[in-house]
N, C-alpha and C positions, 0 to 999 in steps of 0.2 A: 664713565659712570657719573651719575647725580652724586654732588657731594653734600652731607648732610654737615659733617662736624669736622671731617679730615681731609688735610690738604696734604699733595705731594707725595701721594701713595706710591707714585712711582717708584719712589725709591727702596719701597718692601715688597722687594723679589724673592720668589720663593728659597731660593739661592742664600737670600742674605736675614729674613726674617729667621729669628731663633739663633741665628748663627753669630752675628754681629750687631754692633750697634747702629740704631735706625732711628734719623732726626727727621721727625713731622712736624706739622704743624697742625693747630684747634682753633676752634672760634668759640670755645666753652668758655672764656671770659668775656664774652657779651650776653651771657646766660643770666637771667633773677635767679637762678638756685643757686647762686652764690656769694649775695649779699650780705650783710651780717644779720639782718634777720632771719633769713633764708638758714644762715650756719648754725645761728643761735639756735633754731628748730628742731635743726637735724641733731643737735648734742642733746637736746632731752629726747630726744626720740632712741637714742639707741645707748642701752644699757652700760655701764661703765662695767659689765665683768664682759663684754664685748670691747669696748675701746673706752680704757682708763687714758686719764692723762698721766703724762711722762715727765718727768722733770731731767735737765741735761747740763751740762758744765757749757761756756761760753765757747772757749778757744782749744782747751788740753784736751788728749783723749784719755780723762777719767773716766773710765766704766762705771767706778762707785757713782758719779754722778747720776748714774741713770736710776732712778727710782718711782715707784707709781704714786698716786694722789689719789684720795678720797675726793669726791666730784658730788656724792647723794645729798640730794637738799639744793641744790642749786642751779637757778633759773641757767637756760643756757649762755644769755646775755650776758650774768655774772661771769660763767667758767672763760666766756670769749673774750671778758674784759679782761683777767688775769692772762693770758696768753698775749696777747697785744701789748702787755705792760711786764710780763715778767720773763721767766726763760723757760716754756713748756711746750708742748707738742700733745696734739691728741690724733689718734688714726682714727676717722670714724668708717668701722669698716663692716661688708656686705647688707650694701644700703637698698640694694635692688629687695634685699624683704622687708624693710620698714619703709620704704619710701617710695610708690606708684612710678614717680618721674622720672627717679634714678632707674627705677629697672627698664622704663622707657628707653633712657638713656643710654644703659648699658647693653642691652639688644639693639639698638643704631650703631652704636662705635661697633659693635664685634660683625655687622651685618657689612660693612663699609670694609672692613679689615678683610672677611673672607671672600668680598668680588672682587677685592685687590689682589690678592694672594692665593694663585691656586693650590689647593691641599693646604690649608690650614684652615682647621673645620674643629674647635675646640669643643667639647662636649660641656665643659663645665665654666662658667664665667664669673666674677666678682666685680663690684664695684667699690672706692671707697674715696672719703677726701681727709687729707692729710693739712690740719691747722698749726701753725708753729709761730713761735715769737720769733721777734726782727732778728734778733740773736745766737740764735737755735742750732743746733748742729743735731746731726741724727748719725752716731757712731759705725764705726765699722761692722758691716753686716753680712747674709746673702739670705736670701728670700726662697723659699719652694719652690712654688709655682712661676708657670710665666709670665713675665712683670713688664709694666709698662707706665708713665708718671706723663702728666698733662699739666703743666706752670697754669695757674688761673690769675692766683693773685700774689704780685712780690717779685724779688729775686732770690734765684740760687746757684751754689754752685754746686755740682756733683762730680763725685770721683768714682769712675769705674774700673774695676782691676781683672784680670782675665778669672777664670773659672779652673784652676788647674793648682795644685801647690807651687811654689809655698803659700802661694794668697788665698788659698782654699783647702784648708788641714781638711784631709779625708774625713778621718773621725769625729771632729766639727762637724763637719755638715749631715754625718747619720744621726750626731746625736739632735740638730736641729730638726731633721725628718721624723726620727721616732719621741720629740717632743718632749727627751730628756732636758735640754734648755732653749732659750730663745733663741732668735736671730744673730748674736752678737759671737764675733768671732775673733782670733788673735789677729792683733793689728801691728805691723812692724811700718815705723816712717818710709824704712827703705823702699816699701811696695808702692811708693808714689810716683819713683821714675816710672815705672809701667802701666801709667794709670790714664786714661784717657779723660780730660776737664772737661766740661760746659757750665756754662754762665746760662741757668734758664730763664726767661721773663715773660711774661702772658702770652699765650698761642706756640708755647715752645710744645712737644711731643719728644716723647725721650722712647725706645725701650734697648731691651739691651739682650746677650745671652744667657739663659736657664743658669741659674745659682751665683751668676757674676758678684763675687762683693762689691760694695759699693758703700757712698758713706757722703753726710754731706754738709752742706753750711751753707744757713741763711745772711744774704747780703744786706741788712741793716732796715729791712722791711716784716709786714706782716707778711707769712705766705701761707696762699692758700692752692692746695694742687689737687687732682683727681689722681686715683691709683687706682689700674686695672690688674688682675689676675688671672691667669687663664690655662684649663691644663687640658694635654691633647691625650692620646693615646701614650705618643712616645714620654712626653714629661710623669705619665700615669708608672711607665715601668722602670723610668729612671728615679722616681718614688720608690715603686718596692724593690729593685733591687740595693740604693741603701739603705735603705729600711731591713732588709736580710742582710746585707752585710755588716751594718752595727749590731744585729743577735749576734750574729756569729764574732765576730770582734769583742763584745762588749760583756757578754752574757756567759760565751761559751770559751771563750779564751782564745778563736781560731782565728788568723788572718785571712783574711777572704784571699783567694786568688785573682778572679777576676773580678770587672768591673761593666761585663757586657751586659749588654739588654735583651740575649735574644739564646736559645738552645737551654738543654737541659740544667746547667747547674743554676741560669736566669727562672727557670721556673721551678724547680727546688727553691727556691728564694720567695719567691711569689706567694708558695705554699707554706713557707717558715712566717712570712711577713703577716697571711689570712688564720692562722692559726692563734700567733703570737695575740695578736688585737680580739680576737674570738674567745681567749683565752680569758678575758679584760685585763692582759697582765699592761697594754698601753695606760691604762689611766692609774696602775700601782706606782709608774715610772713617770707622767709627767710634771712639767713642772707646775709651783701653785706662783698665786700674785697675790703678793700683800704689799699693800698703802701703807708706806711709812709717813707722806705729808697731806695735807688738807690744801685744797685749793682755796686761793683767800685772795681776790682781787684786790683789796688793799695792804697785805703786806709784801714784805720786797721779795720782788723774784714772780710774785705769785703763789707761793706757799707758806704754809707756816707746818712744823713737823707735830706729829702724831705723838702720844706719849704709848698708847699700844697700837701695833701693827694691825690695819684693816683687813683681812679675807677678802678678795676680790676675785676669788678663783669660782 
C-alpha cells in the first residue's frame, strides 16, 4: 500500500491490533501543524470547557497535584509560553471540528490503519494534540475509547499496565465510563513490575489495548504528541455493558455477574444503559471542572492560584 503518514504497518495484524501493544512509526514531525505558531492557533481555537490546561506535580504521584487553570483572555502564544516554562499540560482535543486539516489528517491515518488491518473498520474517530512541559508527568489512568499517541515533539517515557485487576479496579472504570469521575485511577508502585516501558521520541507510534492504564513522564523537553480515539462496534458494547454494570452496582446495590458482551443479560444492559442517559439522569451524575489556578507565563510553575474556583464545566 501507498504510505501517507505510517510506517511498519506490518506489524498491526488483525490478531494483535486491539489486543496488544503496537509500535509504529509517523512522519508527523515534519508537518507545519506543529510548529509553535501552528500550536499557539490551535489553543485559541478550541474552547478551554473542551481542553483546559492541567497542572501536575514533577516526580510523586500526587493526585491533588492535578488541578485545572483558567486560560480565557490569553493569546495562545501566552498559554504556550507558560507550558514550556512551567509544569502544565493541555489536551487539545476533537480538532477534526475546529480545524479543516486536522480532520484531513485524521481521515488519512484511520484510512491507512483500515488497508492495513482487515476488520478494523471504526465508525467513529477523534483527533487530538497533547502539549506538556519538559517536566510533566500525566498520572495513572485508563482511557475509553480506543487510543493511540504519535511522539511529534520531545521525549517520553510511558508506562502501560494490563487491562485486568488489580491494575484496573472494575468499579473505577464504570465509574470513568458513566462520567461519575475522570480518567485517574488507584495507582499502587507495585503495578510497575508488570508494566511494559518505552522511551518515545519524534516518529515513535504507540497504541495499546482498550482501557489499558497507563501513566507517563516527560524526559526534560517540550512535548508535543497527537492522540487518536477510535470506537468499533465491539469498544461501543464494551461501553454499555459497563455503563450497566455501574447502574446496577452503583445505583441499585447489585453485583453484576457477568462481564460479557453478547446474549440476553448484555442487552438488558444495553437497554438500562439507553434508558438511564434518556432519562438525563447521566448529566445529574457527571462530573463538573472547576479552575482553581490562572495561567501566568510569568509566574513560577506557570500559574498563580485563584482566590474563587472557576466553572469550566
Amino acid at each position: 500500500m501507498t504510505h501517507t503518514h505510517l510506517y511498519e504497518l506490518e506489524r498491526a495484524t488483525p490478531g494483535v491490533w486491539g489486543q496488544e501493544i503496537v509500535e509504529l512509526r509517523h512522519n508527523l514531525h515534519e508537518s507545519p501543524l506543529f510548529s509553535d505558531d501552528a500550536l499557539a492557533a490551535l489553543i485559541e481555537r478550541v474552547p478551554q470547557q473542551v481542553s483546559p490546561v492541567n497542572t501536575m506535580a514533577a516526580k510523586v504521584h500526587e493526585t491533588t497535584s492535578w488541578t485545572y487553570c483558567d486560560r480565557s483572555g490569553l493569546s495562545g502564544m501566552e498559554v504556550l509560553s507558560a507550558i514550556k516554562t512551567g509544569r502544565l499540560w493541555i489536551n487539545l482535543q476533537k480538532l477534526e471540528e475546529s480545524d479543516p486539516s486536522f480532520k484531513i489528517l485524521l481521515d488519512t491515518l484511520y484510512d491507512e490503519l483500515r488497508a492495513a488491518i482487515p476488520g478494523f473498520n471504526p465508525y467513529r474517530t477523534s483527533i487530538g494534540v497533547l502539549i506538556s512541559s519538559p517536566d510533566a508527568q500525566v498520572f495513572y489512568h485508563a482511557d475509553v475509547p480506543g487510543q493511540s499517541l504519535m511522539q511529534v515533539r520531545g521525549q517520553k517515557r510511558i508506562h502501560i499496565y494490563p487491562s485486568r485487576e488489580p491494575y484496573l479496579k472494575t468499579p473505577e472504570l464504570e465509574n470513568i465510563i458513566r462520567g461519575i469521575t475522570e480518567e485517574d485511577i488507584t495507582y499502587d508502585p507495585a503495578f510497575d513490575i508488570d508494566a511494559d516501558s518505552f522511551e518515545l521520541t519524534a516518529g515513535d507510534f504507540l497504541h495499546w489495548p482498550l482501557n489499558a492504564p497507563h501513566r507517563v513522564e516527560n524526559l526534560g523537553s517540550l512535548n508535543v504528541s497527537v492522540t487518536l480515539e477510535h470506537w468499533t462496534y465491539e469498544t461501543r458494547r464494551h461501553f454499555a455493558m459497563n455503563y450497566g454494570n455501574g447502574i446496577l452496582r452503583r445505583e441499585l446495590g447489585i453485583t453484576p455477574r457477568t462481564r460479557r458482551i453478547a446474549g440476553p443479560a448484555f442487552w438488558s444492559k444495553v437497554a438500562l444503559t439507553a434508558a438511564w442517559r434518556l432519562a438525563g439522569l447521566q448529566k445529574k451524575q457527571s462530573f463538573r471542572r472547576f479552575a482553581k489556578c490562572r495561567v501566568d507565563p510569568s509566574a513560577h510553575n506557570g500559574v498563580v492560584p485563584l482566590q474563587t474556583a472557576v466553572d469550566l464545566s
